[in-house]
C-alpha positions as YAML, in Angstrom:
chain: A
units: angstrom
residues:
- id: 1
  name: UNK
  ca: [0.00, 0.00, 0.00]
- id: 2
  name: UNK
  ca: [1.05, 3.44, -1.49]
- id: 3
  name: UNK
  ca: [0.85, 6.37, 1.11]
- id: 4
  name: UNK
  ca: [0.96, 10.00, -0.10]
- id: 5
  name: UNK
  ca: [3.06, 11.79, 2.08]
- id: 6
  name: UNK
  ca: [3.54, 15.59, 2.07]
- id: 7
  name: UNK
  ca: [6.85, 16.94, 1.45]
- id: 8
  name: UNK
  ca: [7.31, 18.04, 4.79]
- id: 9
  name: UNK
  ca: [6.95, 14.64, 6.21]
- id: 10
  name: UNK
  ca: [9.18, 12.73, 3.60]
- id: 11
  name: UNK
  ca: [12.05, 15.65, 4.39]
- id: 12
  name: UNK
  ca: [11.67, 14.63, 8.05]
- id: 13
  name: UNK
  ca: [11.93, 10.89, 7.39]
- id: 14
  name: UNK
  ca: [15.00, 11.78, 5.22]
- id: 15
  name: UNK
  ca: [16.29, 14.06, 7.89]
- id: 16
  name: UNK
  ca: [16.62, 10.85, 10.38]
- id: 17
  name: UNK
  ca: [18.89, 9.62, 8.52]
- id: 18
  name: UNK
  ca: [21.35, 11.84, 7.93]
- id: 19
  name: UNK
  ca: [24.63, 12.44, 9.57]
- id: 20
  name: UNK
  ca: [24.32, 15.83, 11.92]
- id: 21
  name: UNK
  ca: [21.03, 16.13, 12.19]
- id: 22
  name: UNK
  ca: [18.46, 16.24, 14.89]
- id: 23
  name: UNK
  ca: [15.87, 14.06, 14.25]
- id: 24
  name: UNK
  ca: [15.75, 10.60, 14.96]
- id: 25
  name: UNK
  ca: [14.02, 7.30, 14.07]
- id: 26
  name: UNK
  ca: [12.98, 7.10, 17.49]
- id: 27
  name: UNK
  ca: [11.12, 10.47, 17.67]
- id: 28
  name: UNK
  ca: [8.70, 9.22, 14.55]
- id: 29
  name: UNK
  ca: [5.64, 7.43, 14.77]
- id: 30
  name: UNK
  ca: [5.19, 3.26, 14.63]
- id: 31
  name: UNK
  ca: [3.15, 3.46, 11.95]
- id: 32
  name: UNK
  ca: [3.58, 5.88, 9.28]
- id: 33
  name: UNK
  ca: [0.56, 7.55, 7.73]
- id: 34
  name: UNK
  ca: [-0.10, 10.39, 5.78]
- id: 35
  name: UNK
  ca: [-0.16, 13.53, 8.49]
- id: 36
  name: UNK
  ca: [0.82, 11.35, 11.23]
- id: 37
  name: UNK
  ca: [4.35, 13.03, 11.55]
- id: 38
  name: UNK
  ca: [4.04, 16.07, 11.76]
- id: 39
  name: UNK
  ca: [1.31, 15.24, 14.20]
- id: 40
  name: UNK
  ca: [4.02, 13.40, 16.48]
- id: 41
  name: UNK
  ca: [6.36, 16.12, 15.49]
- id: 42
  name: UNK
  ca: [3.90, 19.25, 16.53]
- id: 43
  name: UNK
  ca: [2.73, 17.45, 20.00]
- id: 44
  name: UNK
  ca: [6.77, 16.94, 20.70]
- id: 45
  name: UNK
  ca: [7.06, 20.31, 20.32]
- id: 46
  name: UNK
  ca: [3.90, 21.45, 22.20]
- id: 47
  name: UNK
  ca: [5.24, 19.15, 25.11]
- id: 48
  name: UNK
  ca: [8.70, 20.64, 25.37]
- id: 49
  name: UNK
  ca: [7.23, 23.77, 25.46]
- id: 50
  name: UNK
  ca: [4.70, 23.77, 27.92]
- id: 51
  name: UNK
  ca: [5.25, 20.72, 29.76]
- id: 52
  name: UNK
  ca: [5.58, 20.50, 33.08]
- id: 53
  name: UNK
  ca: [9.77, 20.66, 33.97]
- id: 54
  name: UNK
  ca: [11.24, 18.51, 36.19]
- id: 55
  name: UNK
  ca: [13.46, 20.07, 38.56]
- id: 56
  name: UNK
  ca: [16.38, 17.74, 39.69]
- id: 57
  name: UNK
  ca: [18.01, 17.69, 42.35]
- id: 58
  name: UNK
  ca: [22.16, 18.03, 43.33]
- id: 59
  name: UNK
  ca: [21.48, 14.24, 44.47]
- id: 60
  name: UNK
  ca: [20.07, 13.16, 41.19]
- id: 61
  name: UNK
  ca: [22.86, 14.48, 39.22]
- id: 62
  name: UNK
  ca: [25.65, 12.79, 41.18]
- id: 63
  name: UNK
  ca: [23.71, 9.56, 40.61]
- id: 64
  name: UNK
  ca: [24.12, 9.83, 36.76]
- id: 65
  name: UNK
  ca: [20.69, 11.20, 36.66]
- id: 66
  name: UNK
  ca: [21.69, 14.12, 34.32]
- id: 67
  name: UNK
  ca: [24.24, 14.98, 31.63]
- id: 68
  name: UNK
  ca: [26.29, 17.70, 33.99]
- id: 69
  name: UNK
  ca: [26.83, 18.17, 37.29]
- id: 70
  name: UNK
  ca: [27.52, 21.28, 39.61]
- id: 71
  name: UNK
  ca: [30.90, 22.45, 39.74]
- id: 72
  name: UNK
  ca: [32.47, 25.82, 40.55]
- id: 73
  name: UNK
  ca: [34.73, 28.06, 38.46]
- id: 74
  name: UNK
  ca: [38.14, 29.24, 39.59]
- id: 75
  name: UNK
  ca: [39.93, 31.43, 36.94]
- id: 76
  name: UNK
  ca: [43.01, 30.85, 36.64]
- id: 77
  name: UNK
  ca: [45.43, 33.94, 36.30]
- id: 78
  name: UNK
  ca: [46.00, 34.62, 32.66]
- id: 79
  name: UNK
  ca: [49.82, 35.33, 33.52]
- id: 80
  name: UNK
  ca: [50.42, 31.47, 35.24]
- id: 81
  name: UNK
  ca: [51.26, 30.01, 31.22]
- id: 82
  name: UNK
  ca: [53.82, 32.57, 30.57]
- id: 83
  name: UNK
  ca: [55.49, 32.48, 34.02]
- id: 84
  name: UNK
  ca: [56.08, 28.79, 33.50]
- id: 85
  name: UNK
  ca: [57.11, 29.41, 30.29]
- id: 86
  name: UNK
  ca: [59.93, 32.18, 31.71]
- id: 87
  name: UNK
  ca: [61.13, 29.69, 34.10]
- id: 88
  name: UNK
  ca: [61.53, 26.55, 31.79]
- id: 89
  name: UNK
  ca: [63.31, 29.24, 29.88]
- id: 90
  name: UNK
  ca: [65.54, 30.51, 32.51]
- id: 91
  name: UNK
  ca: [66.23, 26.88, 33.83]
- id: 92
  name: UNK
  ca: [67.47, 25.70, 30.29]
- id: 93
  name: UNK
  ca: [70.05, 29.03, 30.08]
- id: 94
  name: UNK
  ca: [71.05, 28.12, 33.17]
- id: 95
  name: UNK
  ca: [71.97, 24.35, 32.24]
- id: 96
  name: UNK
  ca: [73.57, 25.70, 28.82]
- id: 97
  name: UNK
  ca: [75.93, 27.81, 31.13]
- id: 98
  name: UNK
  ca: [76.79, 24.91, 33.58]
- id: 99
  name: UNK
  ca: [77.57, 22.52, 30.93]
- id: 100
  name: UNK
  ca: [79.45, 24.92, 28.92]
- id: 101
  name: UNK
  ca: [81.14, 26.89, 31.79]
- id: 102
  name: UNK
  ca: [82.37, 30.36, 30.06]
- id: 103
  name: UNK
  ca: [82.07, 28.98, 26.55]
- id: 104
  name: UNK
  ca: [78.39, 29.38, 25.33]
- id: 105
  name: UNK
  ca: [78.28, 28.46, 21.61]
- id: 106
  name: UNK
  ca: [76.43, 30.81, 19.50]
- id: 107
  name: UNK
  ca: [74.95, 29.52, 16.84]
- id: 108
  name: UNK
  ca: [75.09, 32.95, 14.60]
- id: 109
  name: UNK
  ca: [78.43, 34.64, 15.26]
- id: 110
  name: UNK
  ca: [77.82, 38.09, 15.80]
- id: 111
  name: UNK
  ca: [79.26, 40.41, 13.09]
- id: 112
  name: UNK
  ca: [79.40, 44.02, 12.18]
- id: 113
  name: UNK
  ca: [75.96, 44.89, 10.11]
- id: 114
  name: UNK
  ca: [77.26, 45.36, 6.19]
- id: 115
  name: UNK
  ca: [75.99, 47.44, 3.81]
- id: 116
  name: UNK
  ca: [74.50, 46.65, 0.71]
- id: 117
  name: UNK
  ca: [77.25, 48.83, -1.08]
...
């Protein structure tokens, strides 16, 4: 048997299976009938909008009953990467130095600028 679907209902059949997209198989109806999705698909939407929500509570979440739980935000100073940085830095001159007692190799010589002419 040969339904005619709208093209609003074959788009959202299409749309459940394709990569990155919202809708799922599970969201549409058992049986498939003309008008019967975007039936599910407006009462979905009427329930997520005025339905009742369900406040959880700090308990529930540590329990795995939700996708995040509490936490508490402490900045970190924006200068702590760049200090560390400045001390790796200063450790490894200061390693190059021992090793090499008075002699630090320079990989460039310094010279005298020249000119062009």
């Amino acid at each position: 048997m040969l339904y005619d679907f709208t093209n609003k209902d074959t788009e959202r059949i299409q749309d459940c299976f394709r990569v990155g997209n919202f809708h799922s198989l599970r969201d549409l109806p058992k049986h498939l009938l003309p008008g019967n999705i975007a039936q599910v698909s407006q009462s979905k939407i009427n329930e997520n909008l005025y339905g009742a929500r369900e406040s959880r509570s700090y308990i529930e979440l540590q329990k795995n009953g939700g996708f995040f739980s509490k936490f508490a935000y402490e900045g970190d100073r924006y200068d702590d990467f760049l200090e560390a940085r400045k001390s790796e830095r200063e450790k490894k001159q200061q390693a190059i130095v021992d090793l090499h007692q008075s002699n630090i190799f320079y990989s460039h010589p310094k010279r005298a600028v020249r000119h062009k002419h």
